[in-house]
SELUMKOL-288142 format. One line per field, with one value per atom (N, C-alpha, C): x, y, z. Coordinates in Angstrom, 2 decimals. Example, Ala and Ser with C-alpha at 12.3 -4.5 7.8 and 13.67 -1.06 7.14 Angstrom:
2
px	[13.19 | 12.30 | 13.20 | 12.85 | 13.67 | 12.90]
py	[-5.69 | -4.50 | -3.30 | -2.25 | -1.06 | 0.03]
pz	[7.80 | 7.80 | 7.80 | 7.08 | 7.14 | 7.87]
***
This chain:
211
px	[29.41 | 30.69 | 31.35 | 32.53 | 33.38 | 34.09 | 33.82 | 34.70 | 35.88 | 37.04 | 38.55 | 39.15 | 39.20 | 39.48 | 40.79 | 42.39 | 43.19 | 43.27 | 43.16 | 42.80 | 43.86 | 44.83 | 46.12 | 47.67 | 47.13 | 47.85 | 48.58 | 50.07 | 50.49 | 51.18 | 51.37 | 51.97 | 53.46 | 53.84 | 54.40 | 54.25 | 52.89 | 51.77 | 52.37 | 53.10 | 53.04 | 54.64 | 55.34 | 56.75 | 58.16 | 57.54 | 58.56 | 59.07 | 58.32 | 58.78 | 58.42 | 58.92 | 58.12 | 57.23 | 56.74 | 55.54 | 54.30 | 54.31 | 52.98 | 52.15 | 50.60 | 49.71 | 48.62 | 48.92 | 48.26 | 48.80 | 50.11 | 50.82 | 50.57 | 50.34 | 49.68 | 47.77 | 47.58 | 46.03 | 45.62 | 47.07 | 46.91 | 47.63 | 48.63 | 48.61 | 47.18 | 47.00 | 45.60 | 44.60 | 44.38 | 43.13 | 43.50 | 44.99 | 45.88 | 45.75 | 45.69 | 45.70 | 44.06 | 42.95 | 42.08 | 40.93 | 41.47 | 41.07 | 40.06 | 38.92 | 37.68 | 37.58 | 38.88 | 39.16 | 40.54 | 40.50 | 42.01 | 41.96 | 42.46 | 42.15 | 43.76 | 44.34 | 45.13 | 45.12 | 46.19 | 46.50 | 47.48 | 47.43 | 48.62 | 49.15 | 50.06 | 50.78 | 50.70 | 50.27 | 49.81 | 48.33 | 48.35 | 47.41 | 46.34 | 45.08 | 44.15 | 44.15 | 44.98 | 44.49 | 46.19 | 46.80 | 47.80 | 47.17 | 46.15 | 45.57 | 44.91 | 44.56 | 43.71 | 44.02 | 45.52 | 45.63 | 45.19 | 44.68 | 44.04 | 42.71 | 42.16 | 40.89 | 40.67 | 41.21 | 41.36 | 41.19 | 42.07 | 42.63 | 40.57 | 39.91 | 38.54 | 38.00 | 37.74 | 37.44 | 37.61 | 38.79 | 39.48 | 39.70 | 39.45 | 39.23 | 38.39 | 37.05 | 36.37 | 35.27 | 35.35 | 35.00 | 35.05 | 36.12 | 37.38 | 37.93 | 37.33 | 38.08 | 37.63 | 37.39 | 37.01 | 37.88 | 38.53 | 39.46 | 38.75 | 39.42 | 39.18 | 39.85 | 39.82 | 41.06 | 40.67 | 41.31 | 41.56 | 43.04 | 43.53 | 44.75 | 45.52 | 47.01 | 47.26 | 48.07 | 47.12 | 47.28 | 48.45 | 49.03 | 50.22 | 50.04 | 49.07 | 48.43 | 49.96 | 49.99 | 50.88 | 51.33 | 50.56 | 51.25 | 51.33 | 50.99 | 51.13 | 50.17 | 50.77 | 49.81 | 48.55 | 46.99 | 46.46 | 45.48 | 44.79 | 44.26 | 42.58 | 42.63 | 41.06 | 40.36 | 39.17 | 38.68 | 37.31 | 36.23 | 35.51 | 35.22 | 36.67 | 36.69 | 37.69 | 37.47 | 38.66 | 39.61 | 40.49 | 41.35 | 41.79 | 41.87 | 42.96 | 42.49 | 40.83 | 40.28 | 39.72 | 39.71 | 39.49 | 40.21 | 41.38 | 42.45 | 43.42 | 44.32 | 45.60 | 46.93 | 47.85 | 48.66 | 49.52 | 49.56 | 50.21 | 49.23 | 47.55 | 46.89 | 46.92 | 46.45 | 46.29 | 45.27 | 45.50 | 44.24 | 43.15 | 43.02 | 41.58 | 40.83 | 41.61 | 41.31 | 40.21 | 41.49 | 41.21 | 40.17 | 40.60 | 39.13 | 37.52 | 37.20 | 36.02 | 35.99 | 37.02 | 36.63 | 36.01 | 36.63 | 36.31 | 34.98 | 34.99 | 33.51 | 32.28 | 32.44 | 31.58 | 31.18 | 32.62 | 32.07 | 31.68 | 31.65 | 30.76 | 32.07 | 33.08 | 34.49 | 34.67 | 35.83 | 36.06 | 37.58 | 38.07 | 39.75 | 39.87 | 41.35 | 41.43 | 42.90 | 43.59 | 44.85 | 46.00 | 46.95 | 47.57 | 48.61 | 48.82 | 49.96 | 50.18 | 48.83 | 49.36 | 50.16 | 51.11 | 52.32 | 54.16 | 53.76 | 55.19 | 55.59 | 56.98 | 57.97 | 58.11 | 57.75 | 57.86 | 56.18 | 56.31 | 54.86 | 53.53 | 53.59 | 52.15 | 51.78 | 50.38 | 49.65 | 50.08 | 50.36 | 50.64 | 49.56 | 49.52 | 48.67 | 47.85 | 48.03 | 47.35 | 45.61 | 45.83 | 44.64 | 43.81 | 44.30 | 43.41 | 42.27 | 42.42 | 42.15 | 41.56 | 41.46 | 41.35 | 39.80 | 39.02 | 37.32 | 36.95 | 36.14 | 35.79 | 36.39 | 37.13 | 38.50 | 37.13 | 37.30 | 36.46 | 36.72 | 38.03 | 38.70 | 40.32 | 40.56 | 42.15 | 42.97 | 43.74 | 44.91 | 45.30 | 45.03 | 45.50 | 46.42 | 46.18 | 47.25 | 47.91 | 48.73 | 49.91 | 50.63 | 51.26 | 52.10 | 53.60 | 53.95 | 54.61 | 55.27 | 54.47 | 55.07 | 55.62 | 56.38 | 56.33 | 55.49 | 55.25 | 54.06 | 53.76 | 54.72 | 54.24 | 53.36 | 54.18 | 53.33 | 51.62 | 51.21 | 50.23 | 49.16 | 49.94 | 49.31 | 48.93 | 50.00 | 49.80 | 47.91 | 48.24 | 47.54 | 45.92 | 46.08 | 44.75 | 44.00 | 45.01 | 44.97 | 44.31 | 44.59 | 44.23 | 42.97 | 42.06 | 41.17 | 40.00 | 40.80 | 39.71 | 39.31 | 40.04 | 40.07 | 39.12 | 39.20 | 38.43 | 37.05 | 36.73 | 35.43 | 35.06 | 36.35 | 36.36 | 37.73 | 36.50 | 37.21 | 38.20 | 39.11 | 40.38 | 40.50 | 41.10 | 41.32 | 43.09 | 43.14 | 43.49 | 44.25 | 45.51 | 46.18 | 47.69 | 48.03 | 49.45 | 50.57 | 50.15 | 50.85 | 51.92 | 51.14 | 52.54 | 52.94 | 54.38 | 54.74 | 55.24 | 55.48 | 55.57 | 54.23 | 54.09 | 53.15 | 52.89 | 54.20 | 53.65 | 53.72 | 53.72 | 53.02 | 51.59 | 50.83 | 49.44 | 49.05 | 47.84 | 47.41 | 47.99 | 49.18 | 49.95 | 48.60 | 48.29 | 47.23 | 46.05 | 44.38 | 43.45 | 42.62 | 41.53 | 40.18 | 39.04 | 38.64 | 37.49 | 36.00 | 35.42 | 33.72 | 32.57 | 32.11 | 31.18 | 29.97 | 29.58 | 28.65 | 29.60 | 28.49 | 29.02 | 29.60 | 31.04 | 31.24 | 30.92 | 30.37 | 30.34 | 30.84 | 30.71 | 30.87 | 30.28 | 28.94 | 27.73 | 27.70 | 28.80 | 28.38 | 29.75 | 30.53 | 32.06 | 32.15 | 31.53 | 32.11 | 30.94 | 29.60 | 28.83 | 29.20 | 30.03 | 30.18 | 31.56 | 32.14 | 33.67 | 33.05 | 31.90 | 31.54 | 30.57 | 29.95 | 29.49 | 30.41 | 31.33 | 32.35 | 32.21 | 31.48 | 31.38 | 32.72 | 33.60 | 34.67 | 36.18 | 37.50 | 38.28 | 39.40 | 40.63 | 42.10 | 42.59 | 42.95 | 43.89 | 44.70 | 45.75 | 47.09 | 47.93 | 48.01 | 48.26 | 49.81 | 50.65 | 52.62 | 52.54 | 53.90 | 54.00 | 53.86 | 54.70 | 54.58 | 53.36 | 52.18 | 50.53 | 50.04 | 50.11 | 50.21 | 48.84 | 48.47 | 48.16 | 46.55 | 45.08 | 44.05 | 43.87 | 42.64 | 42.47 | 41.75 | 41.31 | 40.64 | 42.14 | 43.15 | 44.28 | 44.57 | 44.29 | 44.27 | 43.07]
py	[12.94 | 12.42 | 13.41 | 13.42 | 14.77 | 13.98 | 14.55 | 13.61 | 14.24 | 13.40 | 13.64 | 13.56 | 14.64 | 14.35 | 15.31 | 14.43 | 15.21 | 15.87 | 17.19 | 17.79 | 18.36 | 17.69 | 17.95 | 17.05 | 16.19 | 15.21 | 14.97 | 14.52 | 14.61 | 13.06 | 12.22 | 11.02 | 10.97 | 10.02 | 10.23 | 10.75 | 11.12 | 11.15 | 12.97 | 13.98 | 14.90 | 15.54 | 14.33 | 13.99 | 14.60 | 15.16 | 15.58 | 14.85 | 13.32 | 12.81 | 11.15 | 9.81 | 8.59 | 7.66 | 8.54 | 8.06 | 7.66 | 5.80 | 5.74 | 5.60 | 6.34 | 6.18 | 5.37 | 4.33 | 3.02 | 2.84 | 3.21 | 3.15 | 4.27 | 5.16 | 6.63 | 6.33 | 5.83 | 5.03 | 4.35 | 3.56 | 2.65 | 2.99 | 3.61 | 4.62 | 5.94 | 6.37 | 7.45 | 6.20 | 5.26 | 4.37 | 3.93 | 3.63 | 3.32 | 4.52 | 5.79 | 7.51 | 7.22 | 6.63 | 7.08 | 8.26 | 8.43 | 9.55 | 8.81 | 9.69 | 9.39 | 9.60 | 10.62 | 10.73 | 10.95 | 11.62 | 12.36 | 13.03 | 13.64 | 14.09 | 13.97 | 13.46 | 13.94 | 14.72 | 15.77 | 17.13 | 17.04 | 16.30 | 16.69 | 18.12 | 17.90 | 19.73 | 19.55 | 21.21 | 21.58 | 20.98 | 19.76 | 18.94 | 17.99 | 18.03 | 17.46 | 15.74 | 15.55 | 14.78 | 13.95 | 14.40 | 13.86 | 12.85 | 12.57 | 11.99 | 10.85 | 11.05 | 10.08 | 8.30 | 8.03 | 6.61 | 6.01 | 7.34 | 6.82 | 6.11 | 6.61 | 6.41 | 4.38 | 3.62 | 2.56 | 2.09 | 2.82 | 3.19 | 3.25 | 4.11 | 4.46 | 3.07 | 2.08 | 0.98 | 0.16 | -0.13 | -1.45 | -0.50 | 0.80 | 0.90 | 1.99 | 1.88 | 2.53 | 2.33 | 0.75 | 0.88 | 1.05 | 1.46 | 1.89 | 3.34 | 4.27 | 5.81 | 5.99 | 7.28 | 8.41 | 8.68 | 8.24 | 8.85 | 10.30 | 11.51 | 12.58 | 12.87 | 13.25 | 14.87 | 15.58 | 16.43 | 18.39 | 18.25 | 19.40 | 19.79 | 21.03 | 20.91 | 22.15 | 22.86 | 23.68 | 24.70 | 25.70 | 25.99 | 27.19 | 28.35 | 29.01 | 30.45 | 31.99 | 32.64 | 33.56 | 33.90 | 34.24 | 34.66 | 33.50 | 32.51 | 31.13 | 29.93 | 29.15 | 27.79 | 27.66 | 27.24 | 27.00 | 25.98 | 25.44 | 24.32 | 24.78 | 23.33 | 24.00 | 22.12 | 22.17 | 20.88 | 21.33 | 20.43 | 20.41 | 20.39 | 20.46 | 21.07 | 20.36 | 20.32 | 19.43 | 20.86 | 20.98 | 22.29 | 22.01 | 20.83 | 20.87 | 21.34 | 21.36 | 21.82 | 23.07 | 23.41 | 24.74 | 25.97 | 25.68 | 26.78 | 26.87 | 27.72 | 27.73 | 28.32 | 27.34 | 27.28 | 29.04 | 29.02 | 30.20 | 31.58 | 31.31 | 31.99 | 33.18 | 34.50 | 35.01 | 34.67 | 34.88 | 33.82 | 34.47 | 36.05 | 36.58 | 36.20 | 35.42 | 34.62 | 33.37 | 32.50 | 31.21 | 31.33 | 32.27 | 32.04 | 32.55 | 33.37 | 33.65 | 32.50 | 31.48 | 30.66 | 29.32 | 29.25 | 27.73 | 28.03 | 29.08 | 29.53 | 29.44 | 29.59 | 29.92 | 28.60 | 27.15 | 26.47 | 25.15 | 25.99 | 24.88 | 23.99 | 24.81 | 24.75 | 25.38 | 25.10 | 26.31 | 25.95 | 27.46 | 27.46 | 28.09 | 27.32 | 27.40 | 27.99 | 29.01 | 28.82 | 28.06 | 27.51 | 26.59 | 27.29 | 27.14 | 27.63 | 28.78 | 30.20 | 31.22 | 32.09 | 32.00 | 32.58 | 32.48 | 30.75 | 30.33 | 31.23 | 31.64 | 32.54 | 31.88 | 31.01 | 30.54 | 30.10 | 30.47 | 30.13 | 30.12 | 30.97 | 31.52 | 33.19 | 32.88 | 34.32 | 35.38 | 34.96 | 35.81 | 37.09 | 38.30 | 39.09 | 39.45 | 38.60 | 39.07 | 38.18 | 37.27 | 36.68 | 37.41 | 38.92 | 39.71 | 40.43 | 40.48 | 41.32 | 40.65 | 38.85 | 38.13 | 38.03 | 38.50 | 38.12 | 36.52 | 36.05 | 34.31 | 33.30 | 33.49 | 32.41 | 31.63 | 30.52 | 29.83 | 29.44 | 29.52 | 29.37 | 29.66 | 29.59 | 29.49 | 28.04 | 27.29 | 26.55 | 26.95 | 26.80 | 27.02 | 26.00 | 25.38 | 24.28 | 23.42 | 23.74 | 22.78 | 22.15 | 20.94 | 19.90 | 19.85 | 20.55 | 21.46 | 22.72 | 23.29 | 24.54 | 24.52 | 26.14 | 26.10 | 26.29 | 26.42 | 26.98 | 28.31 | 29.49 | 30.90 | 30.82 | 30.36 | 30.50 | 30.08 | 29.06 | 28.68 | 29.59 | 29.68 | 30.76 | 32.53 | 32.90 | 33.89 | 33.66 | 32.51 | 31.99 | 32.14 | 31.51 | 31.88 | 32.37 | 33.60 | 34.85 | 35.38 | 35.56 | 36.04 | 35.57 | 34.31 | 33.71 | 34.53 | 34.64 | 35.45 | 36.45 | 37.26 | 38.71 | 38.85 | 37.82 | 37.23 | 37.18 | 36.41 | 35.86 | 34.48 | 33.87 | 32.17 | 31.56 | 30.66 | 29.16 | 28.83 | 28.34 | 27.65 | 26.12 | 25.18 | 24.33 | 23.32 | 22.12 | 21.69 | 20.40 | 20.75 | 19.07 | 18.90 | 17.67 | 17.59 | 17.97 | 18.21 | 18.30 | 16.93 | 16.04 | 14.85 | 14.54 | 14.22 | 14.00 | 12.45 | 11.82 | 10.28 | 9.81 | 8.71 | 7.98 | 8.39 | 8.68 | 8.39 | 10.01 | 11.25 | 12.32 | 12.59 | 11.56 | 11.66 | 11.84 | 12.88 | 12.68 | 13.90 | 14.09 | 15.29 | 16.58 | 17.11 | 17.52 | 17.39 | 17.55 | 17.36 | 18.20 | 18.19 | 19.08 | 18.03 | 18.99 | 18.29 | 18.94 | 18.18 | 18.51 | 17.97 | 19.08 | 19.10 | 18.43 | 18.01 | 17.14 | 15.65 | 14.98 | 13.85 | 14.04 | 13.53 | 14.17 | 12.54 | 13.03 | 11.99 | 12.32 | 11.50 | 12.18 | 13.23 | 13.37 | 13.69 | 15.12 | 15.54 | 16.79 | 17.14 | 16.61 | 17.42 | 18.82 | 19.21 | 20.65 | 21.59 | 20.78 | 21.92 | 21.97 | 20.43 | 21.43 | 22.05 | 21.77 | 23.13 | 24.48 | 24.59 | 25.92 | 26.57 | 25.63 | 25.60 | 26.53 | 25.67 | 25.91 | 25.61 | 24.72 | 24.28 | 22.78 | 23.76 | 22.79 | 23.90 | 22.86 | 23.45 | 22.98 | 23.01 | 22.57 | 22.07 | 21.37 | 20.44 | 20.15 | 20.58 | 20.11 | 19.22 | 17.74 | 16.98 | 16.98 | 17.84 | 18.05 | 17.83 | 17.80 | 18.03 | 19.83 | 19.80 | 21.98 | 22.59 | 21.96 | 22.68 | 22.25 | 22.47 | 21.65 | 23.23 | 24.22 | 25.17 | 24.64 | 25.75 | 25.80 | 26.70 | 26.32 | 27.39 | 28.59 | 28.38 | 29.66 | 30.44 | 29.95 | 31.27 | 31.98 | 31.68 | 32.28 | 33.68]
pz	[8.02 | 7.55 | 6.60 | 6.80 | 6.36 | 4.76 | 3.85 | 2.47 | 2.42 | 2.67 | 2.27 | 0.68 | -0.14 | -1.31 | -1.72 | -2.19 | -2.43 | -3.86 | -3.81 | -5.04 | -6.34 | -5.71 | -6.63 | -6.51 | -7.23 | -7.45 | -8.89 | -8.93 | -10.13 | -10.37 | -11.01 | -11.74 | -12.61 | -13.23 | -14.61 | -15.55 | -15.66 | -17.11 | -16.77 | -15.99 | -15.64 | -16.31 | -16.61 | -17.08 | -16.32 | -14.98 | -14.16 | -12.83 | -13.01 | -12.22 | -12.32 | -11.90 | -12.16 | -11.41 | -10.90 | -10.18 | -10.82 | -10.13 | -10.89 | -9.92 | -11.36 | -10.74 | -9.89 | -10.24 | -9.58 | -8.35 | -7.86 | -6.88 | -5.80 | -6.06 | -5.60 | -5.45 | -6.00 | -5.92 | -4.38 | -4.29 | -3.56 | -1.99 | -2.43 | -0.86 | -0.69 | -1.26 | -1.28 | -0.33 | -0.78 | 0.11 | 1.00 | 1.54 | 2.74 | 3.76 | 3.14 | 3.96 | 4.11 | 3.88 | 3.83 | 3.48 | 2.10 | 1.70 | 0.46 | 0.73 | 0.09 | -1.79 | -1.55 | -3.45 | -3.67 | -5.19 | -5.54 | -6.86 | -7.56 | -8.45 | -8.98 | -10.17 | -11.14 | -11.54 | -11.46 | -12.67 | -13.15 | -14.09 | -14.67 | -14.93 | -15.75 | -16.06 | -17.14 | -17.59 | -19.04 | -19.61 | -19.81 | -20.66 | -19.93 | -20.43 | -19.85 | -19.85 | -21.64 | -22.18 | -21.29 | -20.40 | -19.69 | -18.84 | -18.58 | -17.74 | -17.89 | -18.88 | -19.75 | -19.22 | -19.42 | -18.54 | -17.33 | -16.33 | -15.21 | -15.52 | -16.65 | -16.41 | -16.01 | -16.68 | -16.48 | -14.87 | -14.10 | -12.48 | -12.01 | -12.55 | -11.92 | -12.06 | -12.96 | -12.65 | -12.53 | -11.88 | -10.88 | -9.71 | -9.38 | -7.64 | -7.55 | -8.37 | -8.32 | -7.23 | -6.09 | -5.22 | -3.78 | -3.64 | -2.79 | -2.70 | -4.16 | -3.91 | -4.98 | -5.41 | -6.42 | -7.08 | -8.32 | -8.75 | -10.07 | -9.89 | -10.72 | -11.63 | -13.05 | -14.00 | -13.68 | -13.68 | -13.76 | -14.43 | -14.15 | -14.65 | -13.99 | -13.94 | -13.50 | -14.69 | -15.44 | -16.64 | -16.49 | -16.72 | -16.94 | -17.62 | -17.06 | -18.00 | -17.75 | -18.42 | -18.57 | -17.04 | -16.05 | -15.15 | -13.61 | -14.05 | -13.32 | -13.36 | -11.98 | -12.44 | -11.50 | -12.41 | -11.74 | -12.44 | -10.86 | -11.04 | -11.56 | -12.95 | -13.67 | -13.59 | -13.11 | -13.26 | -14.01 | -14.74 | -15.00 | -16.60 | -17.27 | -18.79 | -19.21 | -20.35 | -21.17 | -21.71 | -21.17 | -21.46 | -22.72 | -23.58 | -24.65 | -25.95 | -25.70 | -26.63 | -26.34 | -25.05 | -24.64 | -25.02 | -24.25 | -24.11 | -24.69 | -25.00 | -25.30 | -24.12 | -23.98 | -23.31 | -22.77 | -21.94 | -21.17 | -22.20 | -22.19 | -22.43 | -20.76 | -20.61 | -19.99 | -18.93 | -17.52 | -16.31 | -16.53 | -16.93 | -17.23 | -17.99 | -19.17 | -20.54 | -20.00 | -19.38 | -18.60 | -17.99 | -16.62 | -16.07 | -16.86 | -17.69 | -18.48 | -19.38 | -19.82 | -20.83 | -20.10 | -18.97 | -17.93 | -17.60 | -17.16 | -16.52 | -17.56 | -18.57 | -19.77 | -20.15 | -19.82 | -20.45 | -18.81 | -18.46 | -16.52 | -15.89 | -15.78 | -14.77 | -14.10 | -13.66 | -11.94 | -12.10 | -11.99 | -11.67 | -10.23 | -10.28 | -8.58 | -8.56 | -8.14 | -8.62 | -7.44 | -8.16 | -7.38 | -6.68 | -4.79 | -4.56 | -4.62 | -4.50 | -5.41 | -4.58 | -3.27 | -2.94 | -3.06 | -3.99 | -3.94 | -4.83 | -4.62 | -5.61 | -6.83 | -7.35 | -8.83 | -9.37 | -10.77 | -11.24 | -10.54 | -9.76 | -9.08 | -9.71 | -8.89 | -9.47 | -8.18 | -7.49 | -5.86 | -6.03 | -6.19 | -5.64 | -6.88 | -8.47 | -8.99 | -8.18 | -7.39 | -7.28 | -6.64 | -5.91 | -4.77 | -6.38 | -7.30 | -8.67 | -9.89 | -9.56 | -10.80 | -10.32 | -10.89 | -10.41 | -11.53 | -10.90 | -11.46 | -10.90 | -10.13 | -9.68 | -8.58 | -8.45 | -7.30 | -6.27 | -6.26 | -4.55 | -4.83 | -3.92 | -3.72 | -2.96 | -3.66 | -3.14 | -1.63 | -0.06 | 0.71 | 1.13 | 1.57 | 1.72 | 0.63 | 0.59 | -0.92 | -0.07 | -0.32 | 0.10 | 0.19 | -0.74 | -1.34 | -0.95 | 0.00 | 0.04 | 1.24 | 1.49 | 2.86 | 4.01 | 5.08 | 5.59 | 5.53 | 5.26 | 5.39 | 4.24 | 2.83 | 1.65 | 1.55 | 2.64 | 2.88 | 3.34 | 4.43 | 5.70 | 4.51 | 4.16 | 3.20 | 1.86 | 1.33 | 0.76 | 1.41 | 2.45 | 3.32 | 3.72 | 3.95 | 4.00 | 3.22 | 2.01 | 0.65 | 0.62 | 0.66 | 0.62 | 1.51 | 2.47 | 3.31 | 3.06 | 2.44 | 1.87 | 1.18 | 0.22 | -1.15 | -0.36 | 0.53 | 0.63 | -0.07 | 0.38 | -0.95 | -0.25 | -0.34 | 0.41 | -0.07 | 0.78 | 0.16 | 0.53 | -0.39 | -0.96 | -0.49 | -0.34 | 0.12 | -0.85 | -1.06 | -2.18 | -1.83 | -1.64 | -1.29 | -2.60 | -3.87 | -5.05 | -5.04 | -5.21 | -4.87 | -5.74 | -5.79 | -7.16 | -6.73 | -5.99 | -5.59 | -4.43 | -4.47 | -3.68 | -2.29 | -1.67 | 0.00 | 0.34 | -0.86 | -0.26 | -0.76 | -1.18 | -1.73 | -0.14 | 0.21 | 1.15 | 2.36 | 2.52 | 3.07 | 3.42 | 2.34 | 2.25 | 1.56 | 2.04 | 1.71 | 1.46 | 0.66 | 1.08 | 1.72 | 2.82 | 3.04 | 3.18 | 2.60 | 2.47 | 2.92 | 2.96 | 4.48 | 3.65 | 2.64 | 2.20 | 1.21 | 0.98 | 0.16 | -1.12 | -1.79 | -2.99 | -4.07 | -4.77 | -6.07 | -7.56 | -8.52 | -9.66 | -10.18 | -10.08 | -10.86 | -9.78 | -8.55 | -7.78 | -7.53 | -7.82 | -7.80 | -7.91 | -9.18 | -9.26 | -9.10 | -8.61 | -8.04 | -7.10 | -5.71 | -4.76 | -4.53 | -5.51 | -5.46 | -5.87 | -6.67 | -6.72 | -5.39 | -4.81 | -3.51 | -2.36 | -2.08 | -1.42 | 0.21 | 0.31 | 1.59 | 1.97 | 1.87 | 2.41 | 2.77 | 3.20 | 4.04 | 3.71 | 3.09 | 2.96 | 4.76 | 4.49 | 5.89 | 5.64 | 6.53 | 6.34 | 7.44 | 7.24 | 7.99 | 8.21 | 7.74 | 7.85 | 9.24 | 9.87 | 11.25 | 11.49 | 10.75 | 10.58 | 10.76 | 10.90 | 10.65 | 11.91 | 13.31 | 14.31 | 14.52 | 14.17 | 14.89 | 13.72 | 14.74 | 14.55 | 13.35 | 12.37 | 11.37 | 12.03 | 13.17 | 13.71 | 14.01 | 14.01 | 13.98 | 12.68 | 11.60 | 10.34 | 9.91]
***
């Protein structure tokens, strides 16, 4: 059994848009997706209201934090760490990534071909990074496909989240993993990396063996 978990998901709590999260909860288990993760933007501690959300449908779906951090030369996604006491904001990603790593996290960077707030080619050069964002929800498809690209280069899996900022694009895109995900193995197996971004758009109609 393959676990469907969308790995970048955003709310109100994100302040760029009013989507709530309980509502995004509840389409995520309608898509059939086995998790989801909240990131807010900037702040870890943005998230914090879901937690409530984990136990009234905590038997029905996985809900996760991470965050999507804004380090100097773009945004990327860090789970496993409480960033607010970690990091400092639009700190440098060489910074980021040696500080996440040091303290048992994994950054992922989000999106990193879109023309705004991405790392685009610094990611061929950033060593520690644990995967790459291939499919965003969000983007267009070249930026994806580019993205993928890059991944391969790397030798590191890429990663799969619709970036939704309302309910009924939770799900758009996924990651999926090739073992069971729980709380207690989340981010050993994102450091693992035995899994695959999917992109369910109409636009993604082609095989990843063409990438």
């Amino acid at each position: 059994m393959k676990f469907k978990i969308d790995l970048h998901v955003h709310s109100k709590y994100s302040t760029d848009n009013d989507a709530d999260p309980e509502e995004t909860v509840l389409r995520a288990i309608e898509q059939g997706l086995h998790g989801l993760v909240f990131t807010e933007h900037y702040y870890y501690g943005a998230s914090e209201p879901v937690e409530v959300l984990k136990e009234k449908y905590g038997k029905s779906i996985m809900i996760f934090r991470g965050v999507e951090f804004s380090t100097s030369e773009g945004h990327c996604l860090i789970f496993g760490v409480d960033t607010d006491r970690l990091l400092s904001k639009y700190a440098p990603v060489s910074d980021i990534v040696r500080a996440v790593g040091e303290a048992g996290g994994v950054v992922i960077p989000s999106h990193p071909y879109r023309s705004v707030n991405s790392l685009g080619d610094l990611v061929l050069t950033s060593s520690g990074i644990t995967a790459l964002e291939g499919y965003n929800g969000c983007n267009m498809h070249p930026f994806n496909v580019k993205a993928i690209e890059a991944a391969k280069k790397l030798n590191l899996p890429f990663t799969g989240g619709s970036d939704a900022h309302a309910p009924q694009e939770v799900g758009s895109c996924y990651t999926e993993f090739d073992d069971e995900v729980t709380a207690d193995n989340f981010i050993d197996l994102l450091k693992a990396g035995s899994y695959r971004g999917v992109d369910k758009r109409k636009i993604s109609k082609m095989s990843l063996k063409q990438f």
